[in-house]
C-alpha positions as CSV (number, residue, x, y, z in Angstrom):
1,X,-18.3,47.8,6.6
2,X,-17.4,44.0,7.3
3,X,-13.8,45.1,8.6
4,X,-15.7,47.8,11.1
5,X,-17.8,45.2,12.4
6,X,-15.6,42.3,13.0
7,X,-13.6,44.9,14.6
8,X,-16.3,46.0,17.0
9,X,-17.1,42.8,17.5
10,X,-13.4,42.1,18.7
11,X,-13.2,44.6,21.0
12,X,-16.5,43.3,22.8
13,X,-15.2,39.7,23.4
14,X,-12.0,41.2,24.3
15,X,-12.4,43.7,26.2
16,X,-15.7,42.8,27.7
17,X,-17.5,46.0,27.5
18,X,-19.1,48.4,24.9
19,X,-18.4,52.1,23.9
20,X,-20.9,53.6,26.2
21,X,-23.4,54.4,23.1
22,X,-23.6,51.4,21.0
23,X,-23.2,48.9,24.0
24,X,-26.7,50.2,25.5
25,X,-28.6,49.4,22.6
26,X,-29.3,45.5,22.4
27,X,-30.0,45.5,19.0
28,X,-26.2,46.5,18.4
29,X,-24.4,44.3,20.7
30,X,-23.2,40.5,20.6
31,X,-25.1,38.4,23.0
32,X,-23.4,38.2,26.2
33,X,-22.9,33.9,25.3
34,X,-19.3,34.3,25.7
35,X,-18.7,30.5,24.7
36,X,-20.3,31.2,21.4
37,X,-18.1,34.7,20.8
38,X,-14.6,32.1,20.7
39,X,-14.0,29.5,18.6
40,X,-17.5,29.3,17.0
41,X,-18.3,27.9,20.5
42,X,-17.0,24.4,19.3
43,X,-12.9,24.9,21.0
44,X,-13.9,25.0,24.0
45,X,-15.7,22.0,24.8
46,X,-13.6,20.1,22.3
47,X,-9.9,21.6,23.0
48,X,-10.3,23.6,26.3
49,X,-10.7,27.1,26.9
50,X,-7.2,28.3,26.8
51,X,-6.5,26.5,23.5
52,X,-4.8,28.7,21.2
53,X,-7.1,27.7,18.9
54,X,-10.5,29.2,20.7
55,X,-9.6,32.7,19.6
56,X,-12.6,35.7,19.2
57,X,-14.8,34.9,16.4
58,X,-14.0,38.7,15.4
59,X,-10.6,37.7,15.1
60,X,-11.2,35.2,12.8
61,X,-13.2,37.5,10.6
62,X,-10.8,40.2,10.3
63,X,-8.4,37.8,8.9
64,X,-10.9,36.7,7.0
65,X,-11.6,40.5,5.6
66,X,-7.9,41.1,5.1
67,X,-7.8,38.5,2.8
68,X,-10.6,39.4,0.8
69,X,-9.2,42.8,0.3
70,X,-5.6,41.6,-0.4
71,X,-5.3,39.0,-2.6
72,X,-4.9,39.6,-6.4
73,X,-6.6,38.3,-9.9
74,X,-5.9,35.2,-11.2
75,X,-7.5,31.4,-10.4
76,X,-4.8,30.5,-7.6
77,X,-5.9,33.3,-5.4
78,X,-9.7,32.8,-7.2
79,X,-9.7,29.9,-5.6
80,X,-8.7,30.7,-2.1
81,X,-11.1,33.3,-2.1
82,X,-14.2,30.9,-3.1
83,X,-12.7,28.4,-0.5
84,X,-12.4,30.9,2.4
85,X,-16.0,32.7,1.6
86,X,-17.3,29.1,1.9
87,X,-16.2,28.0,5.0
88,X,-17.3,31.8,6.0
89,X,-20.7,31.0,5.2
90,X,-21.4,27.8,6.7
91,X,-19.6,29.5,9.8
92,X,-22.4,32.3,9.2
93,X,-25.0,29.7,9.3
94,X,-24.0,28.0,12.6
95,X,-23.4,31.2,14.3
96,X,-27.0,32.7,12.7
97,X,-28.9,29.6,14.4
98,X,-27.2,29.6,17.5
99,X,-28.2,33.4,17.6
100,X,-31.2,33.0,16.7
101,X,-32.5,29.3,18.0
102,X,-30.1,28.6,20.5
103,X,-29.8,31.9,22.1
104,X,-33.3,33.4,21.2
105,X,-31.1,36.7,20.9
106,X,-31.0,39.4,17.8
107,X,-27.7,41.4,17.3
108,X,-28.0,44.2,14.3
109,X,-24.0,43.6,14.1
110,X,-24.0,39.4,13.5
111,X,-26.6,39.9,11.6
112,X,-24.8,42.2,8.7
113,X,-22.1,40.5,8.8
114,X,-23.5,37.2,8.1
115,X,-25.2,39.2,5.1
116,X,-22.0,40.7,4.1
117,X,-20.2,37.1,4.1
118,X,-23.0,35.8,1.7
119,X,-22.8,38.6,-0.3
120,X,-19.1,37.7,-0.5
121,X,-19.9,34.4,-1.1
122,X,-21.8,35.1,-4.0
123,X,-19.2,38.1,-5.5
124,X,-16.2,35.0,-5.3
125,X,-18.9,32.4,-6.7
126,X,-19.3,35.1,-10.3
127,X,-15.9,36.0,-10.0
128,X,-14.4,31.9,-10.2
129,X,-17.2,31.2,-12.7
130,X,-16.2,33.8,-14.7
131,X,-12.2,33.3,-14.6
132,X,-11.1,31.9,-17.8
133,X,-11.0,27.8,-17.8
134,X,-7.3,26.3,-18.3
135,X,-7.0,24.6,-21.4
136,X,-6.7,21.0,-21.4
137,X,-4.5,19.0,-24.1
């Protein structure tokens, strides 16, 4: 569900335009803020706007996802997971109250995935607390 949004969410930054269906319903598409859609809307006034660094937020989340889905048990990747869910939920929090304070706008689509990267957040938090603590000597 994540992975289908972020990639929706791609293809709207990138290409611009909506599929014909979803795009005319405003409760389904991104705002049209542009700056906020790259780089968490901080590249651009700090790097420029053809750093390679202000990529599509999208983007970001579907590397994000991949990882999720791809890395194995064990407290190494544990704690990459718990690291990247993290930094995926304060990025959920700037992004909500831009949307939402800054922009005065409501997107159906932002707003499940910022759910679905808390509800990740909390799945890595019970998984690391429940990963087996190295013995110490």
């Amino acid at each position: 569900m994540g992975l289908g949004g972020v990639v929706y969410a791609v293809g709207v930054v990138c290409g611009g335009a909506c599929p014909r269906g979803l795009g005319a319903c405003p409760w389904l598409t991104p705002p049209p803020a542009v700056r906020w859609g790259r780089g968490l809307g901080l590249v651009e006034p700090l790097l420029g706007k053809e750093s390679p660094l202000n990529v599509p937020n999208g983007a970001i989340g579907l590397l994000f996802y991949l990882l999720q889905g791809r890395l194995f048990p064990g407290r190494g990747p544990a704690a990459v997971l718990l690291g990247t869910s993290l930094a995926s939920g304060a990025a959920s929090l700037w992004l909500g109250g831009v949307l939402a304070f800054g922009l005065r706008d409501l997107c159906l689509v932002c707003i499940t995935t910022y759910g679905l990267n808390g509800l990740l957040l909390l799945l890595n938090l019970r998984r690391w607390r429940r990963l087996p603590r190295p013995k110490t000597q």
